[in-house]
C-alpha positions in Angstrom: 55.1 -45.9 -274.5 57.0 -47.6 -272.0 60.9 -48.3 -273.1 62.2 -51.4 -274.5 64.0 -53.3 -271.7 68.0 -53.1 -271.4 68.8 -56.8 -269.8 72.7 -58.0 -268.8 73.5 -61.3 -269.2 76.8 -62.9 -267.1 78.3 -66.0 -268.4 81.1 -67.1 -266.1 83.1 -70.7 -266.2 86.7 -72.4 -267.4 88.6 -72.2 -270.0 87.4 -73.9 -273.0 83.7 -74.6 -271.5 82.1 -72.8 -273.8 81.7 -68.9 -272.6 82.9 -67.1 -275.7 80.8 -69.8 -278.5 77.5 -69.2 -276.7 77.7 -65.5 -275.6 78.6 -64.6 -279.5 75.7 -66.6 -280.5 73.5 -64.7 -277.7 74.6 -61.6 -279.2 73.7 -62.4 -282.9 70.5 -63.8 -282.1 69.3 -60.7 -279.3 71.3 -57.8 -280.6 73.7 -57.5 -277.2 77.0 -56.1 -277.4 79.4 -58.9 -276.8 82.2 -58.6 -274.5 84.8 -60.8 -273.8 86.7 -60.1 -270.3 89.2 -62.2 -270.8 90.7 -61.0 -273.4 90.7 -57.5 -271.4 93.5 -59.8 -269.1 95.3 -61.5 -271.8 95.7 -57.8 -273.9 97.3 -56.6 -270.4 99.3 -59.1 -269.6 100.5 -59.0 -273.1 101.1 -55.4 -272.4 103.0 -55.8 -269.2 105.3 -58.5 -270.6 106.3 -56.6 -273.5 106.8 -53.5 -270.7 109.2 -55.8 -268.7 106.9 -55.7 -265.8 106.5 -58.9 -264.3 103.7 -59.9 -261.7 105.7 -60.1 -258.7 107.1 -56.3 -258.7 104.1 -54.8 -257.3 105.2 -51.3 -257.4 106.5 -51.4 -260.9 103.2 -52.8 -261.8 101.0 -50.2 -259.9 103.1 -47.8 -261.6 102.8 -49.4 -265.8 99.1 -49.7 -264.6 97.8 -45.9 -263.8 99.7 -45.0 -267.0 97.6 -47.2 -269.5 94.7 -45.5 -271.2 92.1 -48.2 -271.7 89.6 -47.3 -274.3 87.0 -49.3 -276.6 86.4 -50.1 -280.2 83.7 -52.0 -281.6 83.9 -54.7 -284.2 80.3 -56.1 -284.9 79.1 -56.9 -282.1 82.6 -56.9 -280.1 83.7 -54.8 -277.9 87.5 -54.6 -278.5 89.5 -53.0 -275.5 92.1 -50.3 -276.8 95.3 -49.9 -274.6 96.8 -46.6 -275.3 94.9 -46.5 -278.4 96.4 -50.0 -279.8 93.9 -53.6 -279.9 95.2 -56.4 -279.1 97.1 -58.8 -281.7 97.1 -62.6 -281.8 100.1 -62.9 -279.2 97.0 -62.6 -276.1 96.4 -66.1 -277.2 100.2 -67.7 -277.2 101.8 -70.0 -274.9 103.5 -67.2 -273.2 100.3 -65.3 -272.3 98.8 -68.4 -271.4 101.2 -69.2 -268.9 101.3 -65.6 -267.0 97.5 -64.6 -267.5 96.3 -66.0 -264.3 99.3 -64.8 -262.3 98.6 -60.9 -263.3 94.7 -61.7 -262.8 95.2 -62.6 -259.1 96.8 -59.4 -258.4 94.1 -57.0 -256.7 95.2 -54.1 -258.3 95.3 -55.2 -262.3 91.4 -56.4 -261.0 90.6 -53.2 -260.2 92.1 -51.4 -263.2 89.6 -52.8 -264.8 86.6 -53.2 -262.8 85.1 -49.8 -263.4 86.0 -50.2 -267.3 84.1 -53.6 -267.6 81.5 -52.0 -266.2 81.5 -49.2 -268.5 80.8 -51.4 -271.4 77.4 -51.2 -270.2 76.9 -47.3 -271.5 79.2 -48.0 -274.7 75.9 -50.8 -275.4 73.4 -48.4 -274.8 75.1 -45.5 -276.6 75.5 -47.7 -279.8 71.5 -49.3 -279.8 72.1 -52.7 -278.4 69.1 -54.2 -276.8 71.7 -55.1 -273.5 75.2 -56.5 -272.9 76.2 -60.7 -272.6 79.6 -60.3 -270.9 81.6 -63.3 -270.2 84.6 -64.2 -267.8 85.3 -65.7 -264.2 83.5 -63.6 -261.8 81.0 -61.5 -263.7 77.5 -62.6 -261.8 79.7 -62.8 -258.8 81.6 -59.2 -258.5 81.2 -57.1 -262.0 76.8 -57.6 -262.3 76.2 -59.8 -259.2 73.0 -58.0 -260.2 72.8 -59.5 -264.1 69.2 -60.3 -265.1 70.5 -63.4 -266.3 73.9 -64.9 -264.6 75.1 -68.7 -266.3 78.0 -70.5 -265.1 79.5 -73.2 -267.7 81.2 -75.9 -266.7 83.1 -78.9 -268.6 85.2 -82.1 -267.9 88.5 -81.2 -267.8 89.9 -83.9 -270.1 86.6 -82.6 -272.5 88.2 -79.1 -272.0 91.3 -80.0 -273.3 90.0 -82.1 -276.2 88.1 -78.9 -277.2 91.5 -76.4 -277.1 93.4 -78.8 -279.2 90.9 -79.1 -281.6 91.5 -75.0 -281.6 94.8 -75.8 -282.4 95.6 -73.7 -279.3 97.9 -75.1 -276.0 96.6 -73.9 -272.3 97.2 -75.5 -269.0 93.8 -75.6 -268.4 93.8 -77.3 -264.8 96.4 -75.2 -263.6 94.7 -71.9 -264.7 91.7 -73.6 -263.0 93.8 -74.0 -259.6 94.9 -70.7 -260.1 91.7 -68.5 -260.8 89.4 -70.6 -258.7 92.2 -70.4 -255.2 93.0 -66.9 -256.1 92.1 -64.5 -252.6 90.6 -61.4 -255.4 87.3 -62.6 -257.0 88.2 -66.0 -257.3 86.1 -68.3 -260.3 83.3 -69.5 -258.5 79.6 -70.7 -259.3 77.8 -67.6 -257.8 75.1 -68.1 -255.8 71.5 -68.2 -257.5 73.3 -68.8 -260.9 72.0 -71.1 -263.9 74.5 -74.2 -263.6 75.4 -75.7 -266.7 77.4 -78.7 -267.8 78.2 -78.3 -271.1 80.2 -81.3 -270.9 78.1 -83.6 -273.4 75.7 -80.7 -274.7 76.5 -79.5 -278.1 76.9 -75.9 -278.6 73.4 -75.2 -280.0 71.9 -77.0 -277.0 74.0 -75.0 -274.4 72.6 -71.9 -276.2 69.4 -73.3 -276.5 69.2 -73.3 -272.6 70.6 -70.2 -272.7 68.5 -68.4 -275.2 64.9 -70.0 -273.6 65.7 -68.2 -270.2 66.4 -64.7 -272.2 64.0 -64.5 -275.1 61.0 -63.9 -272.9 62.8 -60.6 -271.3 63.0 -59.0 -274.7 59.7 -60.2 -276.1 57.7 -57.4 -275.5 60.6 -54.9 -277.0 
């Protein structure tokens, strides 16, 4: 009997266009493990801030960064990343975080700390019985699986972007984190080639994951 197919789905895009709704809903419906990359960024920078270390010291950074443990836990269908054993709190999502994330996500090095743990998340799936892995952030189908069986990039009106984090009740400079991810030299946020192009703009969330969910169900019918 031939094994059920393992399939990776990359969901890449801006703040606030509609990554983390969607991949969560892919999750529950397909039984992936869910992971969330940047909240990997945000839990380090929060880390490195509370260390003292800021993003311009690039030796005191090298150094905070091949002490951390990086670990993971699961909640549901979340993968949680553990930094020296610890999750991260609600502080990754505050104004200070928000301001500094994209600085520490341009620096080479804090990219690779966790290149080879994002990819990891792919055997935590498969040890734990998930059918595959939807991972979402700003340069999954481009650098962590440029090789995804599915790769989506989301993308929003700005002014709709913002609309949709103060309705979160959350604050996030979302076009300078835009400049700032999408001009960075280290896996800048890009539309990768060959991915599905959304623009989630005037879709409502069930039809963005409608799109979504058409291109993957046929992959795990025969499981």
């Amino acid at each position: 009997m031939a094994s059920s197919p393992f399939i990776i789905v990359a969901i890449d895009g801006g703040a606030a266009s509609g990554k983390s709704s969607t991949a969560r809903l892919l999750a529950d419906r397909f039984n992936l493990l869910h992971v969330d990359t940047g909240s990997f960024y945000r839990h380090l920078t929060s880390e490195l801030l509370r260390r003292g270390v800021p993003h311009a010291d690039l030796p005191a950074l090298k150094s905070a960064l091949s002490g951390l443990h990086l670990a993971t836990r699961l909640e549901g269908r979340s993968a949680r990343m553990l930094v020296d054993g610890q999750p991260a709190g609600d502080e990754i999502r505050d104004q200070r975080v928000n301001e500094h994330v994209s600085h520490y996500a341009a620096i080479p090095e804090v990219r690779e700390t966790l290149l080879g743990y994002q990819r990891g998340q792919v055997e935590v799936a498969k040890q734990h019985g998930f059918r595959g892995l939807v991972m979402e952030g700003r340069d999954i189908g481009s650098v962590i699986f440029p090789q995804a069986d599915f790769r989506f990039f989301l993308h929003a009106d700005p002014v709709e972007r913002a609309k949709r984090r103060a309705a979160e009740g959350r604050q996030d400079s979302i076009a300078e984190r835009d400049r700032l991810d999408s001009s960075r030299k280290t896996s800048p946020l890009t539309c990768p080639a060959g991915a599905i192009d959304i623009d989630s703009t005037h879709r409502s969330l069930d039809e963005v994951f409608a799109l979504m969910a058409g291109r993957v169900a046929p992959a795990l019918a025969s499981a």
